[in-house]
C-alpha positions in Angstrom: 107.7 105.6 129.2 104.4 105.2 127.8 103.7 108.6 126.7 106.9 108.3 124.9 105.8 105.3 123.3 101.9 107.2 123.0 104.5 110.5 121.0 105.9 107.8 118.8 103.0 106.1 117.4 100.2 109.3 116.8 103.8 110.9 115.0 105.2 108.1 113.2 101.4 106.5 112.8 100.3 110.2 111.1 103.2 110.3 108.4 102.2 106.6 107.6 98.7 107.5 107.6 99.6 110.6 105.1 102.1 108.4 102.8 99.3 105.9 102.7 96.4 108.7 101.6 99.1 110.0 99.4 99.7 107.5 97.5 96.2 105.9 97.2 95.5 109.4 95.2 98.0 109.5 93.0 100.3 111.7 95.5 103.9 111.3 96.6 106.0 112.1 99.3 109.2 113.5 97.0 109.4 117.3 96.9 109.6 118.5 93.5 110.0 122.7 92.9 110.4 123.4 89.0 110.5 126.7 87.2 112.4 128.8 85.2 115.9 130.4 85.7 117.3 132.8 83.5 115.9 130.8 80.3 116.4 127.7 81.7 114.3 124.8 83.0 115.4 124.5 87.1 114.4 121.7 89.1 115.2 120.2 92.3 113.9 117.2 94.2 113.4 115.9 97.1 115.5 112.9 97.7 117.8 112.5 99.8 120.2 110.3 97.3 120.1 107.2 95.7 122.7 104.9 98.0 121.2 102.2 100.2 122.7 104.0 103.1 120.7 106.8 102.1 117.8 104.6 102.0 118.3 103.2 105.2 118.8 106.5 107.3 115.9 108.5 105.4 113.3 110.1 107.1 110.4 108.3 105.6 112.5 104.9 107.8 113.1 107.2 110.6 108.9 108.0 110.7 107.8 104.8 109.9 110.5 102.9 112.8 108.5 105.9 114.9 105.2 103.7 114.2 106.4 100.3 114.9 108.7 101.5 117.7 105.2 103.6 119.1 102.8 100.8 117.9 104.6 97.9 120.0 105.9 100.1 123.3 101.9 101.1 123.8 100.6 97.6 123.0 103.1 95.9 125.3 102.8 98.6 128.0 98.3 98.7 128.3 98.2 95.2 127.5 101.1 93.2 128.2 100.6 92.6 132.3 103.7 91.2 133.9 106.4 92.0 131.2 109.0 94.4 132.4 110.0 97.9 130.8 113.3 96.5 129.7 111.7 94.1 128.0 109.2 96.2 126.5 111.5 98.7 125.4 114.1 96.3 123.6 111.4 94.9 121.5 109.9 97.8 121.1 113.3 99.4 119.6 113.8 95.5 117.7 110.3 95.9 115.9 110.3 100.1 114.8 113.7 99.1 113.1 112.4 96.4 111.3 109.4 98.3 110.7 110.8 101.4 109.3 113.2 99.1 106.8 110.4 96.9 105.4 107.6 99.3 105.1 110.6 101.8 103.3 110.9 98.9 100.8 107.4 98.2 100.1 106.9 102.0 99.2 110.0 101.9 97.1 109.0 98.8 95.6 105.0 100.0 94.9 106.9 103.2 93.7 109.3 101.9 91.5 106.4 100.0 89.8 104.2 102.9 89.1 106.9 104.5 87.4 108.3 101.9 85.5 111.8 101.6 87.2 111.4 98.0 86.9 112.8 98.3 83.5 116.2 96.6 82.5 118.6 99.5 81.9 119.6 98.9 78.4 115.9 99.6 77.4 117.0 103.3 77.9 119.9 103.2 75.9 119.0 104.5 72.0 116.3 107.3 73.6 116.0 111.0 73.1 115.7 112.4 76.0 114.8 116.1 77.2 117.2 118.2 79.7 115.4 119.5 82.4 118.4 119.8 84.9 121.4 121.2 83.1 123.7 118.7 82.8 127.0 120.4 85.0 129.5 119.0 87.4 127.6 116.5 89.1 125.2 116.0 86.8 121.5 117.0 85.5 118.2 115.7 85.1 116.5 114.4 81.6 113.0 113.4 80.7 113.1 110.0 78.3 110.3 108.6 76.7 109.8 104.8 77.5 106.9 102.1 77.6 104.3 105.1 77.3 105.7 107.0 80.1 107.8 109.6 80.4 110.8 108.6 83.0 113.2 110.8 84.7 116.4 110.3 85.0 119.7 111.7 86.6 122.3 112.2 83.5 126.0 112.6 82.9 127.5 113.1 79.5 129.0 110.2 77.8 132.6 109.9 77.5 132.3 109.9 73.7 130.4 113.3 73.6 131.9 116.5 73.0 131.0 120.3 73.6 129.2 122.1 76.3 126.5 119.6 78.5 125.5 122.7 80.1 124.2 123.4 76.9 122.5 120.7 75.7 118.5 120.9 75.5 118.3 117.1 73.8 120.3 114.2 74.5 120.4 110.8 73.1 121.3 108.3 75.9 124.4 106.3 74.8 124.6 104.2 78.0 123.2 103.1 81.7 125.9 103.1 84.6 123.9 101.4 87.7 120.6 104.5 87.1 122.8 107.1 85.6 122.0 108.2 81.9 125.2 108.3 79.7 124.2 111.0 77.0 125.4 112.6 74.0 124.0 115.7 72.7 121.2 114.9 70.0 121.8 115.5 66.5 119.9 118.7 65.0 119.2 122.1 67.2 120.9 120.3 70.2 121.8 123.5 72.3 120.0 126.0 74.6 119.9 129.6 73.6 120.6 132.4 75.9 
């Protein structure tokens, strides 16, 4: 059981050690490919999706409940004379859980501070914003202006608005739904040309 426990802790303890690095140079762990397509700006991320059950069961939690789950098992089982496996192995299992939920929030927290998430929503609402995810279907990506910074955010066209949000190349956002931009099309050269 220990070189489980050994597995666990150099894999889990080596992302940590990575995100950790990463971030104290500016770096982070999201995946973002941008570039052109046929005249338009393409981008896709890295996230797995914005529910907290997506949170929960990502695999930056999964890695980092590898650490504590590898962290206490090898502690417990070079140092902890006289306690038995079962033991060892339900706390080790109790502590990479709790682990890999409390270190996910303090990166999403440290994260979400960098980037100015913090932000009440309806600081977003009266901002141009730039498509750089066609706005189709399920919805796009824009680039908004705010507190210096320029913030992205998913976007769905606004009840209100009319024509094409495939289109569109600058939006106003009307509204926030719980992260979502609600945009209209800006006024002025407001559509893409093919």
């Amino acid at each position: 059981m220990i070189a489980l426990y050994v597995f666990a802790l150099v894999l889990g303890g080596g992302f940590l050690g990575l995100a950790l690095f990463g971030d104290l140079f500016g770096g982070h762990g999201d995946v973002d490919l941008s570039g052109d397509l046929g005249g338009h700006d393409a981008q896709l991320r890295g996230d797995a999706g914005h529910g907290a059950a997506a949170k929960i069961f990502s695999i930056r939690t999964v890695t980092y409940s590898l650490f504590g789950f590898g962290a206490v098992g090898t502690s417990l089982a070079l140092f902890g004379t006289g306690i038995a496996a079962a033991t060892t192995a339900a706390l080790s299992v109790g502590t990479g859980l709790v682990s890999g939920v409390l270190i996910n929030g303090l990166f999403t927290w440290v994260k979400r501070g960098e980037s100015g998430e913090l932000a009440e929503e309806e600081g977003y609402e009266g901002h141009l914003g730039r498509v750089t995810l066609p706005i189709e279907g399920s919805g796009g990506k824009i680039l908004v202006e705010f507190a210096g910074r320029e913030v992205e955010l998913p976007a769905l066209p606004h009840a209100s608005a009319s024509g094409d949000a495939s289109r569109w190349r600058r939006v106003l956002v009307v509204e926030m739904d719980r992260g979502v931009a609600l945009v209209a099309p800006a006024e002025g050269d407001t559509y893409l040309t093919s």
